[in-house]
N, C-alpha and C positions, 0 to 999 in steps of 0.2 A: 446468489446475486444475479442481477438478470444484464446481460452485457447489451452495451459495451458499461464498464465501470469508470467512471470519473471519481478521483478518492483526492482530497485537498491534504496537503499534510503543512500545517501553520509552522509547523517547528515550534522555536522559543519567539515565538510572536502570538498576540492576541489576548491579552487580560480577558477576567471576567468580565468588563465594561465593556471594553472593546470588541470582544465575541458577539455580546448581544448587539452591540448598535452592527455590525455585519451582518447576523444573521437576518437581522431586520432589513438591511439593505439589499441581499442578498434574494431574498423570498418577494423583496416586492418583484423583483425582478423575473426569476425566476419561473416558469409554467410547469407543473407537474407534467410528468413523462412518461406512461409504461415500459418504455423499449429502452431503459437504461437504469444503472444505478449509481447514484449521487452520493458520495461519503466526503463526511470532516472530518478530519482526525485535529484537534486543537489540542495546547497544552493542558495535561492533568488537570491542573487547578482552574482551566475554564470550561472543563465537559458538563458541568451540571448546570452550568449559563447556557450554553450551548444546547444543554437535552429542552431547558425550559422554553429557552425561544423558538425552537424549532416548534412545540407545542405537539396538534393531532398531524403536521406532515410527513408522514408515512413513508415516503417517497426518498428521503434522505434518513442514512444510516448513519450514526452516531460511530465514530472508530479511537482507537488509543492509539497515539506514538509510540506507547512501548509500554510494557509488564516486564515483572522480575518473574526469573525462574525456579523462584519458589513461591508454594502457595501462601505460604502465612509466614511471620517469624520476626526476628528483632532484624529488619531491614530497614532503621532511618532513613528514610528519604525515597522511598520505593513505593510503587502500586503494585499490589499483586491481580492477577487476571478474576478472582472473582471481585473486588473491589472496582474494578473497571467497569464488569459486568453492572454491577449494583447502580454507580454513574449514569448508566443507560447505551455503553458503548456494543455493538454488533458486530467488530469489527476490530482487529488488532495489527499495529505491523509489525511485523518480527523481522530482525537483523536488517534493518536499515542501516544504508553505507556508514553514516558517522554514529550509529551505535558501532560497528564494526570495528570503524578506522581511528574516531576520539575516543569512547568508552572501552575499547578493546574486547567487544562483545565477538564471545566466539563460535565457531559449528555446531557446539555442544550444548550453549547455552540457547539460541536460536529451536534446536529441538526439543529441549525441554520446553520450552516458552510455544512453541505449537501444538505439543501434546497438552499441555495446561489450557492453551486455548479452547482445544478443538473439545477437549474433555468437559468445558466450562459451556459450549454452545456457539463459544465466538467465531468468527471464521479468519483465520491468520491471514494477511497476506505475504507471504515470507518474499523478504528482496532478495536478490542477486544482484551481480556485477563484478565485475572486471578493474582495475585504477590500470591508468594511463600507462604506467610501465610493464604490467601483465598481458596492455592490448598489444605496448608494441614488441614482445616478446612473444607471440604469436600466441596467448594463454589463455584467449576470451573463454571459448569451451570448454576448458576443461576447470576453469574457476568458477564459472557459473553453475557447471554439472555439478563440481564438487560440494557448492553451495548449498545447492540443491538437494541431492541425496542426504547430505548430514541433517537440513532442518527437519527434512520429513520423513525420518528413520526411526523417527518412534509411534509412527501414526502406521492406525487399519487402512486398508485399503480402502474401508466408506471415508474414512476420516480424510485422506486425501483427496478423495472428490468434494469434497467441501471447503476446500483451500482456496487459494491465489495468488499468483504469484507474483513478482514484481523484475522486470530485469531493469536495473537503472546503472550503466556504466557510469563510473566513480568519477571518472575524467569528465562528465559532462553535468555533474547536477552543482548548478550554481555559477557555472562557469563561463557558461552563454555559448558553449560546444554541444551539438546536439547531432544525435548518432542521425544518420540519413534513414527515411523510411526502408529503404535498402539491409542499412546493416541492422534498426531492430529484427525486421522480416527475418534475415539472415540468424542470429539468436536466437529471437522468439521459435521460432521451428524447431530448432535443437533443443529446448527446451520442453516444447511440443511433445518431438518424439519422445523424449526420457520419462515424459509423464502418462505417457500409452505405454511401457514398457514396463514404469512401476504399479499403474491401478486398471492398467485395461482400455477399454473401448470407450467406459463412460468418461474417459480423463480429456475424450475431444472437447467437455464443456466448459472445463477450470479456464476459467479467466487470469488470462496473462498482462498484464499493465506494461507500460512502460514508461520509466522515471528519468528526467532527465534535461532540465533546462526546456523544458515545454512552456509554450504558450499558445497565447490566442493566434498568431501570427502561423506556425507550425503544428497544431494541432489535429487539424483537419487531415493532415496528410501521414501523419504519425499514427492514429486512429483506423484510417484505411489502410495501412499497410499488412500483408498477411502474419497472420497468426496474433495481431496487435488487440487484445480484446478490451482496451480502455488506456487508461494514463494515469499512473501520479504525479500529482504538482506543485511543485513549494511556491517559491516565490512568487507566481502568477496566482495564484490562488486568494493569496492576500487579499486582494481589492475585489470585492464585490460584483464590478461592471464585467472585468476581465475574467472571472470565474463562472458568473453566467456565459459568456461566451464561448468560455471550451467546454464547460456541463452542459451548452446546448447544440455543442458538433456533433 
């Protein structure tokens, strides 16, 4: 993916209905871009509204909320990562904070869910993060590291260069707390390092996002901050006007 990365993550908003009349509002808006990449990640049930109205735009990448960690099987109510694939998705998140914190999604299952990806062609973007009582227990680093090494412990060293990662501190997505371009920087970098340490020289390209009560108001500066190579967005994403706005910081 070519940075900086803009990735919309709807959550549990946006029907099949309602996806399309977005994405239609969304594209009139919008100007294709070389020097960036634009992802939606919508609910399940509205990716194939989503792949259709999007149409020949190129330019924006189709992503999933989430895959099970296993590839096939009697799993009611589950998408496995090649059924994603099949949807039209490029793009997966793995271990997002409230798979984490509500589903009780864990280290283990995060890396199965990367190797499935990355084996399928998608490109993961695996979150990290820290909750409020870890930061203030001085634990940012070493929860994030730990994060980090578990998702992508089952992956080649090519397969890691083809990743992304996501730091989004727990204490701030939804909250209207939003870490300082400071203290992403401060992360992102540690982050940085650990991923020169696990694939090498090529891992200065991995695109690092950062999640976290972003909007159009603070984007620009979140964005410029070092090592910050794009952003995920909930809430702000939603609305159309507001989306173009930070897809096109």
């Amino acid at each position: 993916m070519k940075g900086p990365v803009f990735a919309a993550n709807w959550k549990m908003h946006l029907g099949p209905t309602e996806a399309r009349a977005f994405v239609a509002a969304f594209l009139a808006r919008y100007t294709p871009r070389e020097d960036r990449t634009v992802v939606l990640c919508p609910p399940a049930i509205s990716m194939s509204a989503v792949r259709d109205a999007l149409g020949d735009r190129r330019d924006i990448l189709l992503g999933a909320q989430n895959v099970y960690s296993e590839p096939k099987g009697a799993f009611t109510g589950e998408t496995s990562v090649a059924m994603a694939a099949d949807a039209g998705a490029r793009v997966v998140l793995v271990g997002h904070s409230e798979r984490r914190h509500v589903f009780g999604e864990t280290d283990e299952a995060t890396a199965r869910k990367c190797a499935l990806a990355s084996a399928q062609g998608l490109v993961p973007i695996l979150c990290v993060g820290e909750t409020l009582e870890q930061r203030e227990a001085g634990e940012t680093e070493q929860v994030s590291l730990r994060q980090l090494r578990a998702g992508l412990a089952s992956l080649s060293r090519e397969q890691v260069l083809s990743c992304a990662i996501a730091y989004e501190p727990v204490w701030a997505i939804g909250t209207g707390r939003t870490a300082t371009p400071a203290d992403a920087a401060a992360v992102h970098t540690v982050i940085r390092r650990e991923l020169l340490a696990l694939a090498g020289p090529g891992a200065a390209g991995i695109s690092i996002l950062y999640g976290g009560s972003v909007n159009r108001e603070n984007a620009a500066a979140l964005v410029a901050a070092l090592e910050v190579g794009g952003l995920l967005v909930g809430g702000a994403s939603l609305d159309p006007e507001s989306w173009n706005a930070i897809a096109s910081t």
